[in-house]
C-alpha positions as semicolon CSV with decimal commas, in nm:
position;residue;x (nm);y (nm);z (nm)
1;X;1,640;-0,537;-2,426
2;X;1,496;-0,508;-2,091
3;X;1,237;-0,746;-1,902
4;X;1,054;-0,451;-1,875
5;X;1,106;-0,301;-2,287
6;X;1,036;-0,658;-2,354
7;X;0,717;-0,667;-2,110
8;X;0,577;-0,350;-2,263
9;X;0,643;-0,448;-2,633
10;X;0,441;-0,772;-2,565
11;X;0,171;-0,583;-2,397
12;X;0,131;-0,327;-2,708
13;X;0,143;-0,619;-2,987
14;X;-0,108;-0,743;-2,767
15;X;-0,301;-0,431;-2,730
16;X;-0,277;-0,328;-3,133
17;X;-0,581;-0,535;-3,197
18;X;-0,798;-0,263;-3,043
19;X;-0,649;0,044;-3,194
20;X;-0,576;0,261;-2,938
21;X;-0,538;0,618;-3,006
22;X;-0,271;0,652;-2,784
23;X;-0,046;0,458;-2,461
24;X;0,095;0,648;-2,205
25;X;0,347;0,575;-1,920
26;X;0,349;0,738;-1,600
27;X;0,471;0,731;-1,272
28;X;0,803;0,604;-1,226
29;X;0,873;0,495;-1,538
30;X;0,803;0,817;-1,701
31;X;0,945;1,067;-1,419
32;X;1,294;0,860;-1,412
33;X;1,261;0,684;-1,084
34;X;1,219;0,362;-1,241
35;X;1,373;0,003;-1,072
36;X;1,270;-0,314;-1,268
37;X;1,151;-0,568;-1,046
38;X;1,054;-0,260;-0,769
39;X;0,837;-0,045;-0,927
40;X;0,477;-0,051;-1,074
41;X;0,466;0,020;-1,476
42;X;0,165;0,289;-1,440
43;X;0,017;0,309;-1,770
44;X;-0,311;0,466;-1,958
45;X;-0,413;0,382;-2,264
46;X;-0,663;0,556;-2,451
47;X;-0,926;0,310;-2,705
48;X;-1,092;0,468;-2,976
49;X;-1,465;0,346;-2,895
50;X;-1,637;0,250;-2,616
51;X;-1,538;-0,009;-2,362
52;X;-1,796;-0,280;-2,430
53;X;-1,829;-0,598;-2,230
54;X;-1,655;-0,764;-2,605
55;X;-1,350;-0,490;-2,512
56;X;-1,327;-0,615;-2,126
57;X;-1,296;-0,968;-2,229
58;X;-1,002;-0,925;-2,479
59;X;-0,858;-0,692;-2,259
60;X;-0,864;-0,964;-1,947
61;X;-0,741;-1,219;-2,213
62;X;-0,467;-0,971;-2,300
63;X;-0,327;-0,974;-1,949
64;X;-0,357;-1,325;-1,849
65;X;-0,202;-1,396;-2,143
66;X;0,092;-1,191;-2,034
67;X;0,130;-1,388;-1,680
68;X;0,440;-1,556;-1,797
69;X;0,612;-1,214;-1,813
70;X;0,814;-1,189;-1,457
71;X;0,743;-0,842;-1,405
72;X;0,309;-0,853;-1,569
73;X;0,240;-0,828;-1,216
74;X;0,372;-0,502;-1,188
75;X;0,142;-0,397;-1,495
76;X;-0,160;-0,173;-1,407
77;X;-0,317;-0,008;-1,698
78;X;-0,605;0,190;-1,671
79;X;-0,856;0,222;-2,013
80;X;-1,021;0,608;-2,165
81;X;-1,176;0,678;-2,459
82;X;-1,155;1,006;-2,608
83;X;-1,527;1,147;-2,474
84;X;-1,439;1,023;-2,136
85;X;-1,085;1,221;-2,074
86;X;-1,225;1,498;-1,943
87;X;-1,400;1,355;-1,636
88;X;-1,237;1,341;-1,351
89;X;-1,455;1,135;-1,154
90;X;-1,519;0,880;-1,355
91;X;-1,388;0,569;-1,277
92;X;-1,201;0,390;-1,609
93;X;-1,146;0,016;-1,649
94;X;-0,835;-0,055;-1,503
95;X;-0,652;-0,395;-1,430
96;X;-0,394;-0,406;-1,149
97;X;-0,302;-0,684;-0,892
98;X;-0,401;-0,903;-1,140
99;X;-0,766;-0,878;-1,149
100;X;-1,007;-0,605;-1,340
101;X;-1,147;-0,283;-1,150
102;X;-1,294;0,046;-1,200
103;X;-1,034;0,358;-1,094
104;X;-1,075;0,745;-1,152
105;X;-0,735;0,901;-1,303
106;X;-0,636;1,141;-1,025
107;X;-0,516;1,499;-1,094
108;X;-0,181;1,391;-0,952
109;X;-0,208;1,163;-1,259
110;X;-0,335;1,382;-1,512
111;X;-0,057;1,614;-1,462
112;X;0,186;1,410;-1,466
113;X;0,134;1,274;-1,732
114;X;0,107;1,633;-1,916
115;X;0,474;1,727;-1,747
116;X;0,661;1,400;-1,839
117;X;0,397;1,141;-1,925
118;X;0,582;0,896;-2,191
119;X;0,441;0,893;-2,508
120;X;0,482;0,425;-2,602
121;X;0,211;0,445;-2,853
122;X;0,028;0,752;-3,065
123;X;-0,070;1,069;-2,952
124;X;0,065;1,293;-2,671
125;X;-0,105;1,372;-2,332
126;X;-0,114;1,745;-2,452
127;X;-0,281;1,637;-2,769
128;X;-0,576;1,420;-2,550
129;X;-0,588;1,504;-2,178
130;X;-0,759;1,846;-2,013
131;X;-0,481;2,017;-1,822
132;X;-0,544;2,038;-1,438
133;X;-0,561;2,358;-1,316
134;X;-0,334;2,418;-0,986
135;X;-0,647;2,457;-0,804
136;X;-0,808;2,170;-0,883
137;X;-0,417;1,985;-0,820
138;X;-0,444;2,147;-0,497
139;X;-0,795;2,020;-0,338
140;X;-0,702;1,678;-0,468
141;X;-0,378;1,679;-0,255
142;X;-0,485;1,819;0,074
143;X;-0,850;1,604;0,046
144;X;-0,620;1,264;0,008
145;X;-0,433;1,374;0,255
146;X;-0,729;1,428;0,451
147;X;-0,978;1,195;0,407
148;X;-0,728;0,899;0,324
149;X;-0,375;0,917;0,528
150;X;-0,488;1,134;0,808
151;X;-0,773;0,823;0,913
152;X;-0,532;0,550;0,825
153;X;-0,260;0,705;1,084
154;X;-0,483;0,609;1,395
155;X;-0,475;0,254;1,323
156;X;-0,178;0,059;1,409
157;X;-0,235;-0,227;1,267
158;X;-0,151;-0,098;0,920
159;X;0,199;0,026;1,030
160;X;0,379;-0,285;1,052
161;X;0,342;-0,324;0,709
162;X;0,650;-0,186;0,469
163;X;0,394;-0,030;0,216
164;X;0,196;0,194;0,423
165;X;0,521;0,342;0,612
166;X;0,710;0,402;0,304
167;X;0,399;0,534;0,064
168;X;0,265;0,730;0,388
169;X;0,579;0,908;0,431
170;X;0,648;0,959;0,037
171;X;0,313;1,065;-0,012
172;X;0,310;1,320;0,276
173;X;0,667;1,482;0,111
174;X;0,546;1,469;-0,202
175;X;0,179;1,658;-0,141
176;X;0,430;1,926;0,016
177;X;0,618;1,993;-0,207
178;X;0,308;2,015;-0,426
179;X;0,122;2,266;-0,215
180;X;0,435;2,438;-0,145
181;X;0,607;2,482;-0,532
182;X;0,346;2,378;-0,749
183;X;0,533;2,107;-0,865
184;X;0,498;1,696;-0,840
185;X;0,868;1,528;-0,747
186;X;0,995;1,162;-0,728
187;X;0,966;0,936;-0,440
188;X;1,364;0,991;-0,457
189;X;1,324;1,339;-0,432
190;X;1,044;1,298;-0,171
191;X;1,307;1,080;0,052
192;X;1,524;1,332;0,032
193;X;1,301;1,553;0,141
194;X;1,142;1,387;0,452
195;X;1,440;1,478;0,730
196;X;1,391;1,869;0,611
197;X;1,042;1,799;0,712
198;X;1,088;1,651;1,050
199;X;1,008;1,281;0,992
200;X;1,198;1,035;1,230
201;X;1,601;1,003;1,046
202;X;1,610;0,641;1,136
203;X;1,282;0,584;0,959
204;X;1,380;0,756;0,668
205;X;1,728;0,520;0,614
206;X;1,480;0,221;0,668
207;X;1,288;0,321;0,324
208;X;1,575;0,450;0,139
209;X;1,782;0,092;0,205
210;X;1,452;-0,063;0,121
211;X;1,415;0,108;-0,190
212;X;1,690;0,190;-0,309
213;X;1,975;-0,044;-0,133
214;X;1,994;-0,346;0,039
215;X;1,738;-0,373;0,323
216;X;1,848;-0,469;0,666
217;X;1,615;-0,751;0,832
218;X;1,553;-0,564;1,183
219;X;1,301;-0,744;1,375
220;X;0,938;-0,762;1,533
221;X;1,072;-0,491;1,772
222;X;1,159;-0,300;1,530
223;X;0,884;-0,360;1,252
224;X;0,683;-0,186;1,590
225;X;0,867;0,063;1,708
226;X;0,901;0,200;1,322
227;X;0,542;0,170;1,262
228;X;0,481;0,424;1,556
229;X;0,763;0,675;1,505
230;X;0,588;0,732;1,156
231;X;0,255;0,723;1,334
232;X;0,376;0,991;1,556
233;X;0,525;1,194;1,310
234;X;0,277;1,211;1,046
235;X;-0,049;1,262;1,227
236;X;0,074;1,623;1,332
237;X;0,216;1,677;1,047
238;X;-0,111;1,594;0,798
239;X;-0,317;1,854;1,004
240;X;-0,064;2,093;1,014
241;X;-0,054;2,079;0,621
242;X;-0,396;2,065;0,598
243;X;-0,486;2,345;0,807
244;X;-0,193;2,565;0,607
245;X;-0,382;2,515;0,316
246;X;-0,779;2,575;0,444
């Protein structure tokens, strides 16, 4: 067994308690680009009743409790209940980074979970979960896109930072290839993806080793000079994308 089988067994004895309808994996761990100790477990899981203040409490109890696990931090779980699935602005109970928070479950979500969500406890997506209509899919991709990554390009100060070059880059490829096919792909497939779209080569081995290989400690200069050859690249490219769609 896996730390991370082991991890989400734990976390469902835990869970059972409440009787949840159903728990769902997605993400990584559900589309096949899973790495234990690199990627986030994404999970939803459905409770059959509301979410009272008696529910948050056994539910923050359930994850502290579960801080000995190596990889808990990498837990985020996000809490429905059946009258609630079919609002999409809503924002659930969720706990991530340790702490509790309030979190809508995205379209990007929703249907991924309906084209490989993984069924760990109960009933299926299909059986629960609205589908998401390619329009609504759509507006959700291009307004993140948008609102979110096209503001965050103009400042620098984020761009030294490994998360927002690698997510900024995989998000962009991946929101392509949405608008473009109508389908969602891996942050693999996404890598794969960026030089066909024009984003900087060297910047695009820098994730992958990260990632996926052994990363290569390359400096302050470096750390800089990265940060504004995505800059660079991806401000253009989020209003070209955006303006393809409007």
């Amino acid at each position: 067994m896996t730390a991370t089988d082991g991890l989400l067994d734990r976390f469902l004895i835990g869970l059972a308690p409440l009787a949840p309808v159903a728990v769902w994996a997605h993400g990584s761990l559900a589309g096949g680009d899973y790495q234990q100790g690199r990627s986030d477990l994404d999970l939803i899981a459905v409770l059959d009743g509301p979410v009272t203040m008696a529910t948050v409490r056994r539910l923050v109890v359930l994850h502290r409790g579960l801080r000995t696990e190596p990889l808990a931090a990498d837990l985020h779980c996000s809490y429905l209940t059946p009258d609630t699935l079919d609002d999409l602005d809503l924002r659930h109970l969720t706990w991530a980074h340790d702490h509790v928070m309030r979190r809508t479950v995205t379209p990007v979500t929703r249907r991924e979970l309906h084209a490989f969500g993984r069924v760990l406890h109960g009933r299926a997506p299909a059986d629960l979960l609205p589908a998401v209509q390619d329009r609504e899919l759509d507006e959700f991709v291009v307004g993140d896109q948008r609102d979110f990554w096209r503001p965050a390009v103009d400042k620098a100060r984020l761009w030294t930072q490994d998360i927002w070059v690698d997510l900024g880059l995989l998000t962009f490829a991946r929101a392509t290839a949405t608008l473009r096919h109508g389908r969602l792909i891996s942050k693999r497939e996404a890598l794969e993806l960026l030089p066909e779209l024009g984003a900087p080569v060297e910047v695009v081995e820098d994730v992958g080793l990260r990632r996926y290989g052994r990363p290569v400690s390359r400096g302050a200069e470096w750390t800089v000079c990265r940060g504004e050859l995505t800059r660079s690249y991806l401000g253009p490219a989020i209003d070209a994308l955006v303006a393809s769609y409007d």
